[in-house]
N, C-alpha and C positions, 0 to 999 in steps of 0.2 A: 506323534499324533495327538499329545494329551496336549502342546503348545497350539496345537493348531485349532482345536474343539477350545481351549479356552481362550485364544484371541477371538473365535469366533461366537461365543459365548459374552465377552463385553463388547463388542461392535455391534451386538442385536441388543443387546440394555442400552448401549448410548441412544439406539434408533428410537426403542419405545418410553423410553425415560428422558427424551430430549424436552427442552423446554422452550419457550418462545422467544424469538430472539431478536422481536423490537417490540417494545410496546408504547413506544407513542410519547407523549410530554412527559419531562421527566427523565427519560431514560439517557442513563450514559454508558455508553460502550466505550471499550480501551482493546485497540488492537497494538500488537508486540510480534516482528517477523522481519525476516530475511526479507532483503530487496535486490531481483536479481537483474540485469541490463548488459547490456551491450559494451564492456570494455570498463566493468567492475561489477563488484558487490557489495553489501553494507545491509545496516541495519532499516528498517523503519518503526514510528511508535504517530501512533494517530490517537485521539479521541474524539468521538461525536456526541453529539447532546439531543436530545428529542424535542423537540417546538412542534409535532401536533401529532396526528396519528401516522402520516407518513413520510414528513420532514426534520429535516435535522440538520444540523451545522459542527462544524469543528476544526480540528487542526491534525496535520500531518508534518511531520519529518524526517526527511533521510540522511544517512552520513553515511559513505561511501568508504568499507574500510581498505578494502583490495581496490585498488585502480591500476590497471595498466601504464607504465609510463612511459613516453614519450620519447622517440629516436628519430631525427632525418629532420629534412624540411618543412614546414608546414604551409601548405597552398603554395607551394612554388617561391615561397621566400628566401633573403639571401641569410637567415639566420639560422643555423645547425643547432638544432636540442639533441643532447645527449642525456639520455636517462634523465628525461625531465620527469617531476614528479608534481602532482596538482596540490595546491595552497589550499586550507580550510577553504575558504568561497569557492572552490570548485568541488568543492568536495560534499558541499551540506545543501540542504533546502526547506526550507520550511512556507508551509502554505493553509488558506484559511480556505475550508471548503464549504458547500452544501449538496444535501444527499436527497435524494427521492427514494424513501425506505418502501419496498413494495412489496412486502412478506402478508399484512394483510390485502392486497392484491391478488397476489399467486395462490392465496388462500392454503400457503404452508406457515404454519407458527413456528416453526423451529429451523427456517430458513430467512433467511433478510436480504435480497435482493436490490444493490444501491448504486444507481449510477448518479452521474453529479457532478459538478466543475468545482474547478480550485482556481486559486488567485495565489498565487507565489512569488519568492522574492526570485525566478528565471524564468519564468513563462504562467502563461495565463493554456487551464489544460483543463481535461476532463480522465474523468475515471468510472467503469462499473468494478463492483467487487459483490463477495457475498461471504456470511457470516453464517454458519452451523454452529447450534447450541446442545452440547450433551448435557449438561443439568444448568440451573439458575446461575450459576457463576461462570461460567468455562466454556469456550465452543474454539472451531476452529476459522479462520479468514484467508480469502483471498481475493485480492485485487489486482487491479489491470491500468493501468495509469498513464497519459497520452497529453502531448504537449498539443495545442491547440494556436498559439501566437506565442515565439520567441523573443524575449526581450534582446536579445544579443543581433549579431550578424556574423556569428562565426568565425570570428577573427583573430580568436585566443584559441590557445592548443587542447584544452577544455570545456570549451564551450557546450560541445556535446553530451557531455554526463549528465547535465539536468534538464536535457531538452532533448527524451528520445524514452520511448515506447520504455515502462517498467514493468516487473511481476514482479508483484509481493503475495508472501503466504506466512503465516504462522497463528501465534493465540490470541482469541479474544475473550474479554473477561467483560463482566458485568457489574456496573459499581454503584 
């Protein structure tokens, strides 16, 4: 009972001790989380940068460290992979994004509401995510991240790992 009264006792201090979590030019955010998807998992690390009161720009990328690998035919081909396994370029992405920050919008300071497209080195894609701030430094993220035009035609055994619907979640800090 005393574990429970004191988790619930700093989950009501992050609420009314939270702090604002875009403020406009200036501001750089740094999100750090798990990326999880469809036939692996890995890391992600973004930053964005504030250019006005609800826009911002930045960068993202993942590396994939668990990927499933590859056994049988692919699309009906006459070549047999056996425990194929995917090369660095199928494995990473890195891409240049921009955000429409809508915290003062929704008229919550201590939540940041961001959706937004990217420009990447395997598809051109959009994303919403959102950032929770318990004090000036520290809050929590999560985003949702969706291919919008593939540069590929699907033709490699991994084509699909960077070109299919993501959830990322974990820390974002305030710099």
């Amino acid at each position: 009972m005393k574990k429970v009264i004191t988790f619930l006792f700093l989950v009501s201090f992050g609420f009314t001790h939270a702090q604002q979590a875009f403020t406009g030019k200036g501001d750089v955010k740094v999100n750090v989380g798990a990326n999880l998807q469809d036939g692996g998992s890995g890391i992600q690390g973004s930053v964005d940068f504030g250019l006005g009161e609800n826009f911002s720009f930045g960068f993202v990328a993942n590396y994939l460290l668990g990927v499933d690998n590859y056994n049988g035919f692919y699309h009906s081909g006459t070549t047999l992979y056996n425990d194929y396994k995917p090369d660095f370029s199928e494995r990473f992405d890195a891409k240049a994004r921009i955000n429409a920050n809508l915290s003062s919008v929704i008229g919550v300071k201590q939540l940041d509401v961001y959706p937004g497209l990217s420009l990447g080195l395997h598809n051109f894609g959009g994303h919403v995510g959102g950032r929770y701030f318990f004090t000036d430094g520290f809050g929590v993220f999560t985003e949702i991240g969706f291919p919008i035009a593939k540069y590929s035609n699907n033709n490699d055994v991994f084509d699909h790992l960077n070109n299919q619907a993501t959830f990322s979640l974990g820390a974002s800090f305030n710099l």
